[in-house]
FILODO-875060 format. One record per residue (C-alpha): y, z negated, x; residue in three letters. Coordinates in pm, whole numbers, padded with zeros to 5 digits, always signed. Example, Ala and Ser with C-alpha at 12.3 -4.5 7.8 and 13.67 -1.06 7.14 Angstrom:
BEGIN
-00450-00780+01230ALA
-00106-00714+01367SER
! end
This chain:
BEGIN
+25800-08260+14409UNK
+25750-08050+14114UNK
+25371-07919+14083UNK
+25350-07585+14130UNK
+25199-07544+13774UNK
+25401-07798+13584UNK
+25434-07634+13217UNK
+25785-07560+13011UNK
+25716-07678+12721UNK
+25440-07955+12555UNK
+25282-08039+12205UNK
+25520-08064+11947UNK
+25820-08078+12144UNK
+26143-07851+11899UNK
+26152-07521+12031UNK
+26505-07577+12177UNK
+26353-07815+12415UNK
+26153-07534+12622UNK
+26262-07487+12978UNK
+26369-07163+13068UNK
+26251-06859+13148UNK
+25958-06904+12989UNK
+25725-06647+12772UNK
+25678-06768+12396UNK
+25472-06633+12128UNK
+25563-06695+11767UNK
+25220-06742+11663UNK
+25307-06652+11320UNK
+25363-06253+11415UNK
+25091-06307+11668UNK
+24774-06412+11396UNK
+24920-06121+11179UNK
+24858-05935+11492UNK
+24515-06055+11577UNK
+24406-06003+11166UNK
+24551-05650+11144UNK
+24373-05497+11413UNK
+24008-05720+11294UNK
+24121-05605+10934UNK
+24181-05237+11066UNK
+23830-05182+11307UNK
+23603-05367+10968UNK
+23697-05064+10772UNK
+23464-04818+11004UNK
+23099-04900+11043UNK
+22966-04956+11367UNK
+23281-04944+11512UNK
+23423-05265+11693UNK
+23689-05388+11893UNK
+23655-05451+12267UNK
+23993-05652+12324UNK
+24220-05526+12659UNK
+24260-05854+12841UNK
+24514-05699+13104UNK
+24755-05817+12818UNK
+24709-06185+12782UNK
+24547-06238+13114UNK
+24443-06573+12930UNK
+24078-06682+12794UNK
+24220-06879+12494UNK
+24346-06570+12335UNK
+24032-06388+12466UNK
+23792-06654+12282UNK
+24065-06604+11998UNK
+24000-06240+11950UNK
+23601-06280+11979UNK
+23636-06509+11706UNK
+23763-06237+11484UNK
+23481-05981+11577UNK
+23559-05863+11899UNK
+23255-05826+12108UNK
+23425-05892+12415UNK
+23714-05799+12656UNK
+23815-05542+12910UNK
+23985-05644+13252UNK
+24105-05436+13524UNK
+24014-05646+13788UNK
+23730-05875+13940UNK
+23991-06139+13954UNK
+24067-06091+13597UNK
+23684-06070+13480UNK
+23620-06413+13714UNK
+23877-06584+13510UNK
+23771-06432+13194UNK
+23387-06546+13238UNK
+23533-06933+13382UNK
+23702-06971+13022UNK
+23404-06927+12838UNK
+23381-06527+12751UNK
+23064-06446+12795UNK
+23090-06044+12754UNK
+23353-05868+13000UNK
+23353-05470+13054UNK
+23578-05367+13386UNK
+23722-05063+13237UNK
+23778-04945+13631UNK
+23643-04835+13959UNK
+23571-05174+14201UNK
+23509-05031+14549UNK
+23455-05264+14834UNK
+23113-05502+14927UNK
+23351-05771+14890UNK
+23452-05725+14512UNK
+23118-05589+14379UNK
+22960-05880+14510UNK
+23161-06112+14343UNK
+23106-05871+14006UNK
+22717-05876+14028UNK
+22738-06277+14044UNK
+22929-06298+13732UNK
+22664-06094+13587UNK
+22415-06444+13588UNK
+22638-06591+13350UNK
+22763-06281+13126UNK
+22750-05959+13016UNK
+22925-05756+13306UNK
+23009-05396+13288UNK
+23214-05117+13524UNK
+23295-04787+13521UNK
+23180-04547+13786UNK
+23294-04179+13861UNK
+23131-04088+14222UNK
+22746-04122+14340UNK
+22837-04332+14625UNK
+23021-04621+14397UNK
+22661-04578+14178UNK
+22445-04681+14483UNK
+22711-05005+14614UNK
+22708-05122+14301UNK
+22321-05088+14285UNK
+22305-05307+14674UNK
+22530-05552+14515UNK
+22345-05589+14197UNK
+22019-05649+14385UNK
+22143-05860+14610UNK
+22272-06100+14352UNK
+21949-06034+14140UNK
+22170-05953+13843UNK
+22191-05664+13628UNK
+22522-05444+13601UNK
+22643-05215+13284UNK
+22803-04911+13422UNK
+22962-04640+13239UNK
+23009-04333+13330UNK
+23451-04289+13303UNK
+23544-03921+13207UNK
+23838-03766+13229UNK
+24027-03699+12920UNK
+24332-03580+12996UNK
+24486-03851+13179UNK
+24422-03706+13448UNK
+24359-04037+13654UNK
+24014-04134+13748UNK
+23711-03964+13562UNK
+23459-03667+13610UNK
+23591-03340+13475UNK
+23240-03210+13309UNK
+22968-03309+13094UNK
+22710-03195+13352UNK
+22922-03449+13642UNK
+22856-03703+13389UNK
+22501-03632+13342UNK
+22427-03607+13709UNK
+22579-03963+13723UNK
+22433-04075+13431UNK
+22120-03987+13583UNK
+22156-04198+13912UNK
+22241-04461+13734UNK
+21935-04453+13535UNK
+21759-04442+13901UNK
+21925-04722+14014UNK
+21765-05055+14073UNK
+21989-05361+13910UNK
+22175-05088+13737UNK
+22170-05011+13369UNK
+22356-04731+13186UNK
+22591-04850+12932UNK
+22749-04533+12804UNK
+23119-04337+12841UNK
+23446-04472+12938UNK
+23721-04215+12785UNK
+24034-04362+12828UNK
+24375-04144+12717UNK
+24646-04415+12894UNK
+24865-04129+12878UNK
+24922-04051+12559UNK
+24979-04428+12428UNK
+25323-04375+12467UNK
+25374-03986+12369UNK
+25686-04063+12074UNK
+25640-03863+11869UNK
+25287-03862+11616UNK
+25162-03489+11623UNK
+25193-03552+11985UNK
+24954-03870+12036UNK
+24741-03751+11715UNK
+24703-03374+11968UNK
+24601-03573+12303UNK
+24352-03780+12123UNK
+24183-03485+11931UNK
+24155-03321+12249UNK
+24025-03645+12402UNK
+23760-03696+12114UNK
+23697-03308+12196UNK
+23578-03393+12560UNK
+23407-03711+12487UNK
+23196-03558+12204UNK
+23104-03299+12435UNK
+22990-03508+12723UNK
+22805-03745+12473UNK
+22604-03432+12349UNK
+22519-03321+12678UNK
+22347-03692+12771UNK
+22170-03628+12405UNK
+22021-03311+12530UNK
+21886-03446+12851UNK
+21747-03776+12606UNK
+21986-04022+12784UNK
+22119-04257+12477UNK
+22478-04372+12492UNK
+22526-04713+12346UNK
+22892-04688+12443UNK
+23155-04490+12408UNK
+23487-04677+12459UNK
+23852-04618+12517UNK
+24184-04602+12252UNK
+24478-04811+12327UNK
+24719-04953+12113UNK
+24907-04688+12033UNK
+24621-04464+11918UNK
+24369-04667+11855UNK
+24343-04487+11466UNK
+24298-04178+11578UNK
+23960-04337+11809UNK
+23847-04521+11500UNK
+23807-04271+11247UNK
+23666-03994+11540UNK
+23335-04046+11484UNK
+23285-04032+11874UNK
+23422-04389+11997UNK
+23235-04710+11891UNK
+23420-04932+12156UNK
+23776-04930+12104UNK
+23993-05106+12388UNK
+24331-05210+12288UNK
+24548-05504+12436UNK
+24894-05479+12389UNK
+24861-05485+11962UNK
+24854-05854+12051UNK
+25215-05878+12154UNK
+25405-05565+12098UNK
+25706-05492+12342UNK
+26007-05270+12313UNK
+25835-04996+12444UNK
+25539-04938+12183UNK
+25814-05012+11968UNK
+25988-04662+12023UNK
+25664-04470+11878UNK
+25723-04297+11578UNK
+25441-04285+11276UNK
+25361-04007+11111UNK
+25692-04000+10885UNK
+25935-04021+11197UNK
+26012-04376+11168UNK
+25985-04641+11428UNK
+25558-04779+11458UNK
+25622-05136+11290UNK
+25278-05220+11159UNK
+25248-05473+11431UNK
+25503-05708+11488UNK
+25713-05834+11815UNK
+25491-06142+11851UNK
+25590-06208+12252UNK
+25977-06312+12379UNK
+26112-06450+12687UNK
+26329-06739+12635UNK
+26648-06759+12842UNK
+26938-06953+12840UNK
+27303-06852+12875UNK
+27426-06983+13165UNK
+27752-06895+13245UNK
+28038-06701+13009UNK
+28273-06739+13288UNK
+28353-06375+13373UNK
+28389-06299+12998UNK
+28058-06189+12938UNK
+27703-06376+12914UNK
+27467-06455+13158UNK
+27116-06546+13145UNK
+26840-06730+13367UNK
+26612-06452+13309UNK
+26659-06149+13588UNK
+26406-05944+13769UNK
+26194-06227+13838UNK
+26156-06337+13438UNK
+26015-05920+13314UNK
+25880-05628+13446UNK
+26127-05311+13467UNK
+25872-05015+13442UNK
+25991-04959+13067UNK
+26332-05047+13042UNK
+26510-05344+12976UNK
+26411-05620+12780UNK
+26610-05596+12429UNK
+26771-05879+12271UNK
+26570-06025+11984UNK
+26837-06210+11718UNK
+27136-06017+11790UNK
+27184-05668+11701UNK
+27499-05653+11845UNK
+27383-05715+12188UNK
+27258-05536+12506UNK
+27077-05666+12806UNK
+27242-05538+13147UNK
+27257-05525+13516UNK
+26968-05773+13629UNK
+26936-05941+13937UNK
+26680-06184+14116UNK
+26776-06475+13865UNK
+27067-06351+13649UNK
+27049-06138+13328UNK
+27394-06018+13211UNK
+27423-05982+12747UNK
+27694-05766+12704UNK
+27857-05801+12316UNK
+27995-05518+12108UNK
+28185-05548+11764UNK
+28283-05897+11600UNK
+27941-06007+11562UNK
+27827-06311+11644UNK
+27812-06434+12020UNK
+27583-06755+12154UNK
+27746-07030+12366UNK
+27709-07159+12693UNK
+27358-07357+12694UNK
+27215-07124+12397UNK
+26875-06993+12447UNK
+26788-06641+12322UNK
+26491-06460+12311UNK
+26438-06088+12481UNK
+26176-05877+12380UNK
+25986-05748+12700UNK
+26009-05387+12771UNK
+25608-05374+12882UNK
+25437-05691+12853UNK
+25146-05668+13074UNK
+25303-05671+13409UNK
+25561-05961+13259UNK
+25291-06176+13158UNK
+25144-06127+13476UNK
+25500-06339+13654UNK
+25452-06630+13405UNK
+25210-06928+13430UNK
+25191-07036+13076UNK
+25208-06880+12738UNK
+25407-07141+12521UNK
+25294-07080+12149UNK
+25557-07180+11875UNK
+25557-07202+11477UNK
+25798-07334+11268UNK
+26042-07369+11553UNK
+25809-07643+11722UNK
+25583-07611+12012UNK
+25200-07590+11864UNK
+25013-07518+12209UNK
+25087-07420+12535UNK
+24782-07157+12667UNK
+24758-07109+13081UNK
+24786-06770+13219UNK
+24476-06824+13390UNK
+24390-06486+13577UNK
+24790-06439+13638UNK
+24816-06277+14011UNK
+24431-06145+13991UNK
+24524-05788+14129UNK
+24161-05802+14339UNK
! end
C-alpha cells in the first residue's frame, strides 16, 4: 500500500527522476523572487512585508520569507493559521472574517503561542471574538477590514469603522490592531493606468478612514493590504505600512498577462512554480499528459507550456492533458516530462502534497504542503 503522503521526488535525486504530476519550484527564479520583493519593501521606511501564505500554504517558505524581513504571514483560514503557527511562525494575521464558536475558539488558542490577528466588519463578530478570546485567556488583534472598492467584505465609511474601532477598544481579550484595505480586484486589471486608478482610489478611502480614528485619538498601528500585482502603488502611498502579497513568490500565467507602465508584459518577477507532467500517449497524433483537472486549478485559464513556444495546452480531463503542436518546432516524445506554468497558483497548490524544489536540474529539497485542504 502506498502511504497516502508518500513524496515524488527525494534529495538529490536528477530532476528527470520526479514522479508525475507533481508541483516544482526552480529555486533559482524562486530566491530572485523572495530578494526582489525584501529588496523592493527596504527602500520605504517603516514599511514591511506581511507575506500572503494562501500561496505556499507551507511553513518552510513562510519561515523563508520571515528570514528576509517579513514580519509575518497572512492566511485565510483557521486551518491555514493552525498549520502556519505548528511550523514555527510565530506572527499570523487572518486577513478574513472567522464566524462560528467553533473556529474562533480554535483562533484564540493559537493566540498562547503567537501573535494572532483577524479582521472584523460587524459588531456582533467584535463581541464572539471577544467570548472566545476570554475563554481561552488569550488576546486577539483585530482590524477593522474596509471596503475599498472590492466590493467584498468591508464597512463602507470612516465613521462604520470608528464605531467598530470603538467596540473593539471595549472589548475584553480584544485589542485593536489597525485597517485591513484589501483591493483583490484590481490585482489583475491589465492594463497599468487601470490598477495604478483602483489603488489611488483605494489609498483615497484608507487615508480617510485612518484620519477619522486620528480624530477620535484611536492610533492605527496597521494599515495593511496590496497584492502582488500592486503592491508599488501601496508602498510608496504613504497610507499602508503592512503590505500583503503572496503570489510574487511563484508567478503564474495569469499575473503574467499584466502590462507595466510601458505596455509590455509585468516580468520583474519570474515563473518560479511548474507542474511537471509526462507525455503519455502520442497515439492519436497528438500529446497527452498525466496532468488534467485534477493536477491545476481552471479559474484563470489553462496552464501554458513552459519550454515550448510552439505549444498549447488543450481539452483537460480528470487525468489527461492534451499539447497540441503548431509549426516544425520541436515536439517531446513519449515518456518526456514538461513543465506547465499554472494559470492561478493558489488553488493548484492547494491539490498537491509536496512542493519539490529543484536547482541545477537536481532535486535540493522537497517542502510539505502542510495546511493543503485547510478551507475551515
Amino acid at each position: 500500500m502506498i502511504p497516502a503522503l508518500h513524496p515524488p521526488a527525494s534529495n538529490a535525486m536528477p530532476v528527470g527522476e520526479i514522479d508525475t504530476p507533481a508541483l516544482i519550484v526552480d529555486l533559482n527564479a524562486f530566491d530572485a523572487n523572495l530578494a526582489l520583493m525584501a529588496e523592493r519593501i527596504a527602500t520605504v521606511p517603516n514599511v514591511r512585508l506581511r507575506a500572503h501564505a494562501k500561496t505556499h500554504k507551507c511553513p518552510a517558505i513562510g519561515r523563508r520569507q520571515m528570514e528576509l524581513g517579513a514580519i509575518g504571514v497572512c492566511c485565510q483560514k483557521v486551518g491555514e493559521a493552525q498549520a502556519m503557527v505548528a511550523g514555527g511562525i510565530d506572527n499570523v494575521l487572518v486577513t478574513n472574517q472567522i464566524v462560528g464558536q467553533r473556529k474562533i475558539a480554535c483562533l484564540a488558542a493559537l493566540a498562547k503561542n503567537a501573535w494572532i490577528g483577524v479582521c472584523v466588519d460587524h459588531a456582533d463578530n467584535v463581541e464572539a471574538l471577544s467570548t472566545g478570546a476570554v475563554a481561552a485567556k488569550t488576546t486577539l488583534h483585530v482590524l477593522v477590514e474596509i471596503n475599498v472598492g472590492a466590493n467584498r467584505c468591508g464597512v463602507d465609511s470612516p465613521q462604520a469603522a470608528l464605531d467598530l474601532a470603538q467596540r473593539i477598544q471595549a472589548a475584553p481579550g480584544l485589542r485593536f490592531a489597525g485597517l485591513q484595505a484589501y483591493q483583490g480586484s484590481a490585482q489583475h486589471k491589465r492594463a497599468f493606468a487601470e490598477r495604478e486608478a483602483a489603488i489611488a482610489e483605494a489609498v483615497r478611502r484608507t487615508g480617510e478612514t485612518r484620519t477619522r480614528l486620528a480624530q477620535a485619538a484611536i492610533d492605527c498601528p496597521i494599515v495593511g493590504g496590496a497584492g502582488t500585482g500592486t503592491f508599488e502603488f501601496e508602498l510608496n502611498s504613504g497610507v499602508y505600512n503592512e503590505l500583503q502579497a503572496g503570489s510574487y513568490i511563484f508567478m503564474d500565467a495569469d499575473y503574467g498577462h499584466n502590462l507595466d507602465a510601458h505596455g509590455q508584459p509585468e516580468a520583474q518577477f519570474k515563473h518560479s512554480l511548474f507542474i511537471y507532467t509526462t507525455v503519455m500517449s502520442t497515439a492519436a497524433g497528438h500529446y497527452v499528459v498525466d496532468a488534467g483537472h485534477k493536477a491545476h486549478s481552471a479559474d484563470a485559464g489553462p496552464p501554458l507550456v513552459a519550454d515550448f513556444s510552439n505549444a498549447r495546452y488543450d481539452r483537460p480531463s480528470d487525468d489527461h492533458g492534451i499539447i497540441t503542436f503548431t509549426g516544425d518546432g520541436p515536439c517531446p516524445a513519449l515518456g518526456d516530462k514538461l513543465r506547465l506554468i499554472p494559470g492561478h497558483c493558489d488553488p493548484t497548490v492547494n491539490l498537491y502534497d509536496w512542493l519539490v524544489g529543484v536547482r541545477n536540474d537536481r532535486v535540493e529539497c522537497v517542502w510539505q504542503v502542510t495546511a493543503r485542504g485547510a478551507t475551515r
